[in-house]
PyMOL Python script that loads the backbone (N, CA, C, O; Angstrom):
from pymol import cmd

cmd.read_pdbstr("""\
ATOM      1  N   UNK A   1      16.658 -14.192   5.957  1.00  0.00           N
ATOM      2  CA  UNK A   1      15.469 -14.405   6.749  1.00  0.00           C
ATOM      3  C   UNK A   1      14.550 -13.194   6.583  1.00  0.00           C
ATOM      4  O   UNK A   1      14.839 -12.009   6.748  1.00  0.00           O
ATOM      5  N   UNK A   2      13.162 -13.842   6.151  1.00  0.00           N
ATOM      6  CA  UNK A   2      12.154 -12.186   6.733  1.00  0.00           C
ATOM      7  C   UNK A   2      11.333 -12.708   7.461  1.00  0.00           C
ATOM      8  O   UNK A   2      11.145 -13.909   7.651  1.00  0.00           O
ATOM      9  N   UNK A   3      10.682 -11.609   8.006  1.00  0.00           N
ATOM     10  CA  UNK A   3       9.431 -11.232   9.133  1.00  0.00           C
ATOM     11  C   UNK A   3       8.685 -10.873   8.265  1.00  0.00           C
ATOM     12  O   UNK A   3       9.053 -10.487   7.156  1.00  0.00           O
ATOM     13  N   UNK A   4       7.183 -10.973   8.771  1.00  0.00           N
ATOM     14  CA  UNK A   4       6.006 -10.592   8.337  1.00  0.00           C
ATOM     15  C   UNK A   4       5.185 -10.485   9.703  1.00  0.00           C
ATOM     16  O   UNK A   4       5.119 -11.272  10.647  1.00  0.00           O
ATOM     17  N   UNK A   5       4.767  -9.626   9.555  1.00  0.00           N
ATOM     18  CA  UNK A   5       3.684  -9.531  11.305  1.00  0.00           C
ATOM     19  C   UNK A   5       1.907 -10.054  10.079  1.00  0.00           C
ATOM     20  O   UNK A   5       1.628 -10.078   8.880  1.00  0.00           O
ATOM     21  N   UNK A   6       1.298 -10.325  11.253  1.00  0.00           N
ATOM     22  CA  UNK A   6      -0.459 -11.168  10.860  1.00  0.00           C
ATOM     23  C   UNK A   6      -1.300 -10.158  10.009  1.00  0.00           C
ATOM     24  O   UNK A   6      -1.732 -10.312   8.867  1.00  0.00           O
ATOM     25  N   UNK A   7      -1.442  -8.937  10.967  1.00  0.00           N
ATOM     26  CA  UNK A   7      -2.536  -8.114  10.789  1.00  0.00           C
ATOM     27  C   UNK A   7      -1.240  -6.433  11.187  1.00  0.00           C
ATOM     28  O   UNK A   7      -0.460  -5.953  12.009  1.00  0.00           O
ATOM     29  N   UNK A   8      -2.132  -6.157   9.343  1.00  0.00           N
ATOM     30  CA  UNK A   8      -0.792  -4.354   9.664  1.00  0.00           C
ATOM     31  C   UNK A   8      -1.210  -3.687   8.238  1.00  0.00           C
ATOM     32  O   UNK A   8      -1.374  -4.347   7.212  1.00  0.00           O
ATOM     33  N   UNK A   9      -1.340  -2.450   8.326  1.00  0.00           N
ATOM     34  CA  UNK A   9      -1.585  -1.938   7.165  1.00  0.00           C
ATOM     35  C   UNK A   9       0.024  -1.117   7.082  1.00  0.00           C
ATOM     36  O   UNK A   9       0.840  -0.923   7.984  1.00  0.00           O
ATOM     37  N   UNK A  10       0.077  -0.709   5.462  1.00  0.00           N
ATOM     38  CA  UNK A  10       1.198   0.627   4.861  1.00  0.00           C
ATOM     39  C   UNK A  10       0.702   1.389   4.329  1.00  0.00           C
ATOM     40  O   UNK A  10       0.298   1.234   3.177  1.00  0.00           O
ATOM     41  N   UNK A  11       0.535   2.766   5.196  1.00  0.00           N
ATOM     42  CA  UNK A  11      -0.489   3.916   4.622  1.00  0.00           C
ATOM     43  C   UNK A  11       0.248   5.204   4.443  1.00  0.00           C
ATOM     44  O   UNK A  11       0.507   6.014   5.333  1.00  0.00           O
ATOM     45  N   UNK A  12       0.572   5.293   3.090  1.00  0.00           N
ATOM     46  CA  UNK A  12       1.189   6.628   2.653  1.00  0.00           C
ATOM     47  C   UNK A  12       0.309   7.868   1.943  1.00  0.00           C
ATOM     48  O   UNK A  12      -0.546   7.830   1.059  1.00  0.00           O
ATOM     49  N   UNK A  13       0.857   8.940   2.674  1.00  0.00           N
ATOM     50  CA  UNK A  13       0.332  10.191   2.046  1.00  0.00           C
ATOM     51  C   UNK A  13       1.674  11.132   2.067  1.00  0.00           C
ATOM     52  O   UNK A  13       2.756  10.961   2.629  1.00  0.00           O
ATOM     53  N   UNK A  14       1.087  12.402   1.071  1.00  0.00           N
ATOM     54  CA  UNK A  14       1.866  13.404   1.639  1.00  0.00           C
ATOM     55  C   UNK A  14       1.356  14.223   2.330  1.00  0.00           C
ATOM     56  O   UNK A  14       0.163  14.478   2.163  1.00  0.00           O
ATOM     57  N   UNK A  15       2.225  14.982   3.464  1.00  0.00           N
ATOM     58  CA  UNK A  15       1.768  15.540   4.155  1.00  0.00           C
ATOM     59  C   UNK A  15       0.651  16.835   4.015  1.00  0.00           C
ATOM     60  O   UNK A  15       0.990  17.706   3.214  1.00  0.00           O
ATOM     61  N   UNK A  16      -0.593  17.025   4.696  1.00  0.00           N
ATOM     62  CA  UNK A  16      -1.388  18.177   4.324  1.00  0.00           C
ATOM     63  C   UNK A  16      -2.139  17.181   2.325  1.00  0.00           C
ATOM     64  O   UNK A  16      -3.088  17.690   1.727  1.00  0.00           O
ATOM     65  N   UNK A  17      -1.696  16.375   1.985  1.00  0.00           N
ATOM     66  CA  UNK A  17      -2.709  16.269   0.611  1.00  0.00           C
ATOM     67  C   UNK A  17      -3.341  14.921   0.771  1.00  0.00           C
ATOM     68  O   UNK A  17      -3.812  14.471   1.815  1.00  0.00           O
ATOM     69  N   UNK A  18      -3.283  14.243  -0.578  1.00  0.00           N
ATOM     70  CA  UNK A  18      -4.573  12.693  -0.204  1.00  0.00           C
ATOM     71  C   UNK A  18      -3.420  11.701  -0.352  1.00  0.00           C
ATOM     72  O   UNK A  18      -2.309  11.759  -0.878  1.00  0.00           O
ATOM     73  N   UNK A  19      -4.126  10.744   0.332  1.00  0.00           N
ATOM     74  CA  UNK A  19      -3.033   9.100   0.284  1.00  0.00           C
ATOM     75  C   UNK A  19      -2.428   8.998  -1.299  1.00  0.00           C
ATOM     76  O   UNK A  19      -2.666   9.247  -2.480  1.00  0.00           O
ATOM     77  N   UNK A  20      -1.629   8.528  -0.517  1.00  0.00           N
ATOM     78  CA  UNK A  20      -0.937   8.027  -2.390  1.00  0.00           C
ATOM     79  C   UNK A  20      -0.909   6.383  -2.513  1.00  0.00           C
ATOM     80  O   UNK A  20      -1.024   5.956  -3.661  1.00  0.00           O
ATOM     81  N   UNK A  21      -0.764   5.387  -1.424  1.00  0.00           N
ATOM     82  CA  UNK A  21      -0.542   4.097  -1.298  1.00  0.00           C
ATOM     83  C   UNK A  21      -1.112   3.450  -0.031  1.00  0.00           C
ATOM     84  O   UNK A  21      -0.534   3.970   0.924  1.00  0.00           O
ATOM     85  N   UNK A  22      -1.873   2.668   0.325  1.00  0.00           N
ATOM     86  CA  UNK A  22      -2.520   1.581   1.309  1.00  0.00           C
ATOM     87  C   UNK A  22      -2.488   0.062   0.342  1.00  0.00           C
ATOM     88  O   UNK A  22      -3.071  -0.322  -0.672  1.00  0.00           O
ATOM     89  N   UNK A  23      -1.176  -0.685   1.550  1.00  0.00           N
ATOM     90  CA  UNK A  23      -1.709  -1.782   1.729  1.00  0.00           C
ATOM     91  C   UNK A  23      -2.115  -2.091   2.906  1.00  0.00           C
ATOM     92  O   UNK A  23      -1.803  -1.502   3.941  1.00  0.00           O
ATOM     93  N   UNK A  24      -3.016  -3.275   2.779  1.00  0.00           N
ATOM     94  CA  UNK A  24      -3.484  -3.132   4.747  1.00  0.00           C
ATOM     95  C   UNK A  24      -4.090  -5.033   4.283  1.00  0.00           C
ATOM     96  O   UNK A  24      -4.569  -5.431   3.220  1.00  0.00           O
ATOM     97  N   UNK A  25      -3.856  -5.659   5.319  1.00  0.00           N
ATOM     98  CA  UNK A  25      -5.353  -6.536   5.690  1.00  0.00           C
ATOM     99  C   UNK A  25      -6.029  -6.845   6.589  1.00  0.00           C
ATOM    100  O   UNK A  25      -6.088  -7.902   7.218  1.00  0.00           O
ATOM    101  N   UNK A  26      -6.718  -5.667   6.708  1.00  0.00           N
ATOM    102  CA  UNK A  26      -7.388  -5.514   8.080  1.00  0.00           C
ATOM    103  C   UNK A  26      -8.854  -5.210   7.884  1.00  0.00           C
ATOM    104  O   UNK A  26      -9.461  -4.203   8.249  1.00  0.00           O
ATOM    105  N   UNK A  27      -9.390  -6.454   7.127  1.00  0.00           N
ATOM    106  CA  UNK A  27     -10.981  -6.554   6.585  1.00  0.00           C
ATOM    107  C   UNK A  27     -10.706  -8.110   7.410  1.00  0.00           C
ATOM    108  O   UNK A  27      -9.669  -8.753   7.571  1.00  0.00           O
ATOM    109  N   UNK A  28     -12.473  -8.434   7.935  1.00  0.00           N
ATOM    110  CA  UNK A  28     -12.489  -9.634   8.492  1.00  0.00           C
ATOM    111  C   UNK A  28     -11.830 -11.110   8.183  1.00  0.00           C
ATOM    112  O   UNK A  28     -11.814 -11.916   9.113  1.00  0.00           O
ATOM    113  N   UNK A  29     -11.242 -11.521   6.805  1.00  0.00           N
ATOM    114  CA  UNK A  29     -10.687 -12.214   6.355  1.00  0.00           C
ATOM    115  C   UNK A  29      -9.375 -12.006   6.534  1.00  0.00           C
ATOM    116  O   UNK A  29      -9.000 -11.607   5.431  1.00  0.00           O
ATOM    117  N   UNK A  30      -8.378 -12.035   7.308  1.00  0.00           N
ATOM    118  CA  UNK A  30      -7.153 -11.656   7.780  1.00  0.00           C
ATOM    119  C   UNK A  30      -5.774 -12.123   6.464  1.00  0.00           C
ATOM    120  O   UNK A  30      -4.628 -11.698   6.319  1.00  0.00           O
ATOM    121  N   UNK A  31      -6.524 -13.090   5.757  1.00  0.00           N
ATOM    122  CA  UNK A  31      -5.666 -13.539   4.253  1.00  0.00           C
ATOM    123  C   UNK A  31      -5.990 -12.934   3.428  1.00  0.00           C
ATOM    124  O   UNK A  31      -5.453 -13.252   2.367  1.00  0.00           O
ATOM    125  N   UNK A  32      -6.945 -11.815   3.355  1.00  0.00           N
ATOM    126  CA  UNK A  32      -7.132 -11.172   1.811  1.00  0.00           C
ATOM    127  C   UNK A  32      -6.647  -9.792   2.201  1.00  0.00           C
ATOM    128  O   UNK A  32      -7.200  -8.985   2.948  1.00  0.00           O
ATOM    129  N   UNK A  33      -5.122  -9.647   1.324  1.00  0.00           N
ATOM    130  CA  UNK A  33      -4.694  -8.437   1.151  1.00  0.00           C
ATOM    131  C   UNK A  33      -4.890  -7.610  -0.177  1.00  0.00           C
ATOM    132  O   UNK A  33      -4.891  -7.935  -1.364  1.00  0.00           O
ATOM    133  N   UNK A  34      -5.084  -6.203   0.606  1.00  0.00           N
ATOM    134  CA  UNK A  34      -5.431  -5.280  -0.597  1.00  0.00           C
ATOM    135  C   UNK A  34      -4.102  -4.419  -1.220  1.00  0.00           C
ATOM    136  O   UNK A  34      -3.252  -4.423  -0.329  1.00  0.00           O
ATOM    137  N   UNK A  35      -3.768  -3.931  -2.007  1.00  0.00           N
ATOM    138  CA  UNK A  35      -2.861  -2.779  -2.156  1.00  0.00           C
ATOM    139  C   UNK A  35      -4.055  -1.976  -3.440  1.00  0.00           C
ATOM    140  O   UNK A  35      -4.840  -2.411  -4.283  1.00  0.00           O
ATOM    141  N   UNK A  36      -3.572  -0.492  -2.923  1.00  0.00           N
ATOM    142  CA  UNK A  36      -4.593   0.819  -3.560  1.00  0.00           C
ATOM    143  C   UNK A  36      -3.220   1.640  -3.094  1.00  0.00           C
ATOM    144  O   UNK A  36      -2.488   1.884  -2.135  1.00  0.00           O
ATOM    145  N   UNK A  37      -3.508   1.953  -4.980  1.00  0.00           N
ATOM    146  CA  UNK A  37      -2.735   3.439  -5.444  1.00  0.00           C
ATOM    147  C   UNK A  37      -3.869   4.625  -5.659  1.00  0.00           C
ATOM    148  O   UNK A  37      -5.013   4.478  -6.091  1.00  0.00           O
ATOM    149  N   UNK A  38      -3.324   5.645  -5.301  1.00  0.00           N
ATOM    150  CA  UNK A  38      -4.357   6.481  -5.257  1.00  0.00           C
ATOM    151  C   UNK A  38      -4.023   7.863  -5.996  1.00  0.00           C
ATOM    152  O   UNK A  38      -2.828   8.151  -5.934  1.00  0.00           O
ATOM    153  N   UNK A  39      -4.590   8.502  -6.476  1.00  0.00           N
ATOM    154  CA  UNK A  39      -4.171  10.005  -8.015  1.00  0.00           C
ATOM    155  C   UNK A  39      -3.546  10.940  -6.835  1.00  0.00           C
ATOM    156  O   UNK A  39      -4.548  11.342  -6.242  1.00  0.00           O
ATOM    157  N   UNK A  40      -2.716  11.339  -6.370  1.00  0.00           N
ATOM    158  CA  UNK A  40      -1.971  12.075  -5.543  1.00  0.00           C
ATOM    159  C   UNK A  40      -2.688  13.806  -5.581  1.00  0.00           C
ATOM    160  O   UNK A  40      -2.579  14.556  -4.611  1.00  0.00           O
ATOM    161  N   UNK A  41      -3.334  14.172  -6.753  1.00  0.00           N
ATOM    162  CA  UNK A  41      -3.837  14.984  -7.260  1.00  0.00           C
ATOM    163  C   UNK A  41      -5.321  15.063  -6.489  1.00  0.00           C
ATOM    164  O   UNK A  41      -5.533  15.726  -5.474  1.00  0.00           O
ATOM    165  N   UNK A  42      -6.231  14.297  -7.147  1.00  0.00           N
ATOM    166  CA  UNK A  42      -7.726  14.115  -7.019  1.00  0.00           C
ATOM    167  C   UNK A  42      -8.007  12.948  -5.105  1.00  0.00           C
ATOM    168  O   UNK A  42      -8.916  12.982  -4.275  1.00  0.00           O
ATOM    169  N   UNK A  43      -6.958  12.275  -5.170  1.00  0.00           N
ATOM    170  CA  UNK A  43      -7.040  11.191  -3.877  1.00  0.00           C
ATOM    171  C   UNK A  43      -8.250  10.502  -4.167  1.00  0.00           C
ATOM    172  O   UNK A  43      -9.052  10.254  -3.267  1.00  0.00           O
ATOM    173  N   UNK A  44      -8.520  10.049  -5.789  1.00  0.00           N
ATOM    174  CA  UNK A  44      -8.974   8.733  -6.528  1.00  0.00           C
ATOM    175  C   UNK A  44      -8.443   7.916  -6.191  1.00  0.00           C
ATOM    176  O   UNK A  44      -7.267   8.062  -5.854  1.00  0.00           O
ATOM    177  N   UNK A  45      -9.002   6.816  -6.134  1.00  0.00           N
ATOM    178  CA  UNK A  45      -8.390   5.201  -6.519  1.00  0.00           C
ATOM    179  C   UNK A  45      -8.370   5.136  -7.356  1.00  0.00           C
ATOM    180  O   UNK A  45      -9.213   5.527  -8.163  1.00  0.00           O
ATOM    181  N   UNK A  46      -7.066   4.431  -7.602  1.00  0.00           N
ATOM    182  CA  UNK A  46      -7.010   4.326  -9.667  1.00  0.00           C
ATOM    183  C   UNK A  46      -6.587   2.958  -9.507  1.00  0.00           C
ATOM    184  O   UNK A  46      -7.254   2.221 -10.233  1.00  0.00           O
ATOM    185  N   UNK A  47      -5.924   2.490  -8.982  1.00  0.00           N
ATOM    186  CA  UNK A  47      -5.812   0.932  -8.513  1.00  0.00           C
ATOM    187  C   UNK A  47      -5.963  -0.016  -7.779  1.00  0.00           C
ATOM    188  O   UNK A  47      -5.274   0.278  -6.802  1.00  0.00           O
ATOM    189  N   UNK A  48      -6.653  -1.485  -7.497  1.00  0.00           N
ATOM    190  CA  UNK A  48      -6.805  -1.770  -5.994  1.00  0.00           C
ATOM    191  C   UNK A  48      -6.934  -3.362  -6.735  1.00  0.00           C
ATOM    192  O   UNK A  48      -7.666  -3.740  -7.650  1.00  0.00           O
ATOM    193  N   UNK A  49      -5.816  -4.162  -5.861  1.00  0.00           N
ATOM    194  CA  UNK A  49      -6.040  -5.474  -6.214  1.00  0.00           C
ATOM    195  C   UNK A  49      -6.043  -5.904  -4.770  1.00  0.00           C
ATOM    196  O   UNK A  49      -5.971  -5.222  -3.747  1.00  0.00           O
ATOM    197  N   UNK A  50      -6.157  -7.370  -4.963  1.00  0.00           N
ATOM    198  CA  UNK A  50      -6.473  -7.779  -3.619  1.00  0.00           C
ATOM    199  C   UNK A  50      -4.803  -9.043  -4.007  1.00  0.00           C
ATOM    200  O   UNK A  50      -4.584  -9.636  -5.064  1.00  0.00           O
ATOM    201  N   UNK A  51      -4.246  -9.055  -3.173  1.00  0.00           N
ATOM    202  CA  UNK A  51      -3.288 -10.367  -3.080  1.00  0.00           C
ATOM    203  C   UNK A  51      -3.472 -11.241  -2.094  1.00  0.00           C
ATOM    204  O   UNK A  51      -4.320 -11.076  -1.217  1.00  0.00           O
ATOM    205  N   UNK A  52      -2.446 -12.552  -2.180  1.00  0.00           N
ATOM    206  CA  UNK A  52      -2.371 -13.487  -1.747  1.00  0.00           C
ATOM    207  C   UNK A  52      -1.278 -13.281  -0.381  1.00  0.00           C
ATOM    208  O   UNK A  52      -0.573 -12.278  -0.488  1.00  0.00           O
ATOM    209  N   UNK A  53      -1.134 -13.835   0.457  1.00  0.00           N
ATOM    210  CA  UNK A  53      -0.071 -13.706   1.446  1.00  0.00           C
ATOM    211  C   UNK A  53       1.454 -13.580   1.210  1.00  0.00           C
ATOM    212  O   UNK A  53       2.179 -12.683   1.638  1.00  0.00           O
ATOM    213  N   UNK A  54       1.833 -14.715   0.399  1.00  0.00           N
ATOM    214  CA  UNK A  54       3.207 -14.513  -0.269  1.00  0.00           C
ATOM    215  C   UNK A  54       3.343 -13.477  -0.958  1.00  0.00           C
ATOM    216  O   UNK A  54       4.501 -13.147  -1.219  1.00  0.00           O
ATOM    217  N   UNK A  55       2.208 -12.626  -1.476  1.00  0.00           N
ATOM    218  CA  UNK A  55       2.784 -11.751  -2.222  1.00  0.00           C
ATOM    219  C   UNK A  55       2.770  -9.795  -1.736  1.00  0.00           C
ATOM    220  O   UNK A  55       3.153  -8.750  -2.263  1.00  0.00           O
ATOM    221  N   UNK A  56       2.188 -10.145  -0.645  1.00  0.00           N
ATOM    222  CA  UNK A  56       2.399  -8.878   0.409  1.00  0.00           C
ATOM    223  C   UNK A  56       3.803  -8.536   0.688  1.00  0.00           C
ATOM    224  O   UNK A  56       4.653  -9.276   1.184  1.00  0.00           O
ATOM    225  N   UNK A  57       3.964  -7.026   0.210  1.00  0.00           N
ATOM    226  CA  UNK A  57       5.562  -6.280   0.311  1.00  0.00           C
ATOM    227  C   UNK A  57       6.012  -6.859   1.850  1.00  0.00           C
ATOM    228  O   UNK A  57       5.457  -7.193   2.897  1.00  0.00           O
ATOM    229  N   UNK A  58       7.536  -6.742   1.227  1.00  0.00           N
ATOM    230  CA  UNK A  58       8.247  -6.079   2.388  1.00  0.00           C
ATOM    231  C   UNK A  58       7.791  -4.437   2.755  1.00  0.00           C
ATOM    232  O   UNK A  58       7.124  -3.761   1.973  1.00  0.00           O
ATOM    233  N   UNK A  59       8.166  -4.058   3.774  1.00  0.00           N
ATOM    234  CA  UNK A  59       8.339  -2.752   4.045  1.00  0.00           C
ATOM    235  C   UNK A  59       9.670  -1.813   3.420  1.00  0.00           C
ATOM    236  O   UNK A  59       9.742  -0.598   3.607  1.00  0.00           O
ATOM    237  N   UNK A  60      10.622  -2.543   2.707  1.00  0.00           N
ATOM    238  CA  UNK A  60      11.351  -1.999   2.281  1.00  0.00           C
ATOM    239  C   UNK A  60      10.846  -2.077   0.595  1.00  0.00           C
ATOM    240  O   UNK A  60      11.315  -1.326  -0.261  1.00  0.00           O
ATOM    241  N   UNK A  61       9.672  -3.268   0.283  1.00  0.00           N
ATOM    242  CA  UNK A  61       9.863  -2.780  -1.080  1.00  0.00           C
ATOM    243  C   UNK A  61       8.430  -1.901  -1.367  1.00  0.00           C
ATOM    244  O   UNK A  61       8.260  -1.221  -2.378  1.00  0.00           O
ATOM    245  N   UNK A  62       7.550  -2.037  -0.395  1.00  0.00           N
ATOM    246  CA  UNK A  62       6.973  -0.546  -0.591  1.00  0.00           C
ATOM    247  C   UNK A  62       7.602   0.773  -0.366  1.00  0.00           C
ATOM    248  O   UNK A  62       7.211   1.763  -0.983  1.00  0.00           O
ATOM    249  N   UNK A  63       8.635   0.824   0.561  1.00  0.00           N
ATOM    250  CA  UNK A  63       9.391   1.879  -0.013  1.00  0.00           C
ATOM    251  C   UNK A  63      10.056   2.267  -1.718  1.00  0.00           C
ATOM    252  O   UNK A  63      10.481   3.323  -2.185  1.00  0.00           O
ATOM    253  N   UNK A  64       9.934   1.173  -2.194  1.00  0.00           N
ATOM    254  CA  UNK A  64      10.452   1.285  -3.373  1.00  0.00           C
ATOM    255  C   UNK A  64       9.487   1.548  -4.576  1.00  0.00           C
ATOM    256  O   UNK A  64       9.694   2.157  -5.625  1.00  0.00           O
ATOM    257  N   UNK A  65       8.287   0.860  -4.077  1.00  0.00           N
ATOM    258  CA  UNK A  65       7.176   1.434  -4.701  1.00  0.00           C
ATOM    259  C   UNK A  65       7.003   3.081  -4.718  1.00  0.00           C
ATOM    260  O   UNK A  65       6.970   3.669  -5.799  1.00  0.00           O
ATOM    261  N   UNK A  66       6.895   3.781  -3.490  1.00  0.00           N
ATOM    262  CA  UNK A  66       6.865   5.068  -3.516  1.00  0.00           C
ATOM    263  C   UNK A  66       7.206   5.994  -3.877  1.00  0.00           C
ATOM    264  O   UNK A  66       6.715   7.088  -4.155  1.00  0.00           O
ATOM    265  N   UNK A  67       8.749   5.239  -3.887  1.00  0.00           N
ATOM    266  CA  UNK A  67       9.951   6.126  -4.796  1.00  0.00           C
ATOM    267  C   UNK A  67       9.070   6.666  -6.352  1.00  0.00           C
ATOM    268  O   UNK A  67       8.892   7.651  -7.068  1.00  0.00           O
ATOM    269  N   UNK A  68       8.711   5.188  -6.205  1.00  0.00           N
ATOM    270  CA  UNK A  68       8.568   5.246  -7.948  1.00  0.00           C
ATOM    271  C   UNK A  68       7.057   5.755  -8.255  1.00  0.00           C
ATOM    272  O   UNK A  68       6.693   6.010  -9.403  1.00  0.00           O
ATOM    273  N   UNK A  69       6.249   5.873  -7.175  1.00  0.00           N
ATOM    274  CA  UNK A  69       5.253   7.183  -7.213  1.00  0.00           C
ATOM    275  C   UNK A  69       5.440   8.342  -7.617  1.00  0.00           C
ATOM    276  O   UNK A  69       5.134   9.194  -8.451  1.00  0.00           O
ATOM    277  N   UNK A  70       6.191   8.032  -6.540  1.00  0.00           N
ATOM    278  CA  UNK A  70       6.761  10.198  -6.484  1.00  0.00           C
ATOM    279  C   UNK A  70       7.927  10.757  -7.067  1.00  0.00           C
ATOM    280  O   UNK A  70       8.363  11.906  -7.012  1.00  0.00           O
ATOM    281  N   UNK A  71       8.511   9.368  -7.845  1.00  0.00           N
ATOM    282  CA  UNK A  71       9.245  10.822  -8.657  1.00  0.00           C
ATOM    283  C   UNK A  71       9.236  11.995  -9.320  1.00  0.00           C
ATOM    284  O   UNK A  71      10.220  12.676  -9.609  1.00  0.00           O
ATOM    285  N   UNK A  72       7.710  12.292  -9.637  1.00  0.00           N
ATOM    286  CA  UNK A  72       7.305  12.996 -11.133  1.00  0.00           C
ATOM    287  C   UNK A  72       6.672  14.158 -10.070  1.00  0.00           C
ATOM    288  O   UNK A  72       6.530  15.250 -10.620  1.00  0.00           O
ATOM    289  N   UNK A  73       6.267  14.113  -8.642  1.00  0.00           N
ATOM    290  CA  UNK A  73       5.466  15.122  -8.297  1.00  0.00           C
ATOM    291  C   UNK A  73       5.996  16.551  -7.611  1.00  0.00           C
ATOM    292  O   UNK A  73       5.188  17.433  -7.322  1.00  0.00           O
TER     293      UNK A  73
END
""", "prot")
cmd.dss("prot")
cmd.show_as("cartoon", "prot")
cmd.util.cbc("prot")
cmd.orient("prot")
């Protein structure tokens, strides 16, 4: 079984530098989700798609995303 809550963003940084990861959908259209990777360095956007509902993380697999951010930093 999973959960999904309506309206929720996942906003990672490291502490003291710039975001590294936001997903959120919390723009007036409550079905258009975004995910943005961001240069951990500069706190550019270097990526930003918009998804569909089914395809919004778990909270455990944006953890897994992050991992795989930050291994190199």
């Amino acid at each position: 079984m999973r959960v999904r809550c309506h309206s929720y963003a996942y906003i990672a940084w490291m502490p003291g530098q710039h975001l590294l990861l936001k997903y959120h959908n919390l723009h007036r259209d409550h079905d258009e989700y975004h995910h943005r990777i961001y240069d951990p360095v500069t706190g550019e956007e270097i990526f930003h798609e918009i998804l569909e509902r089914r395809q919004f993380p778990t909270f455990s697999e944006v953890l897994d995303e992050l991992q795989l951010l930050t291994e190199n930093l």
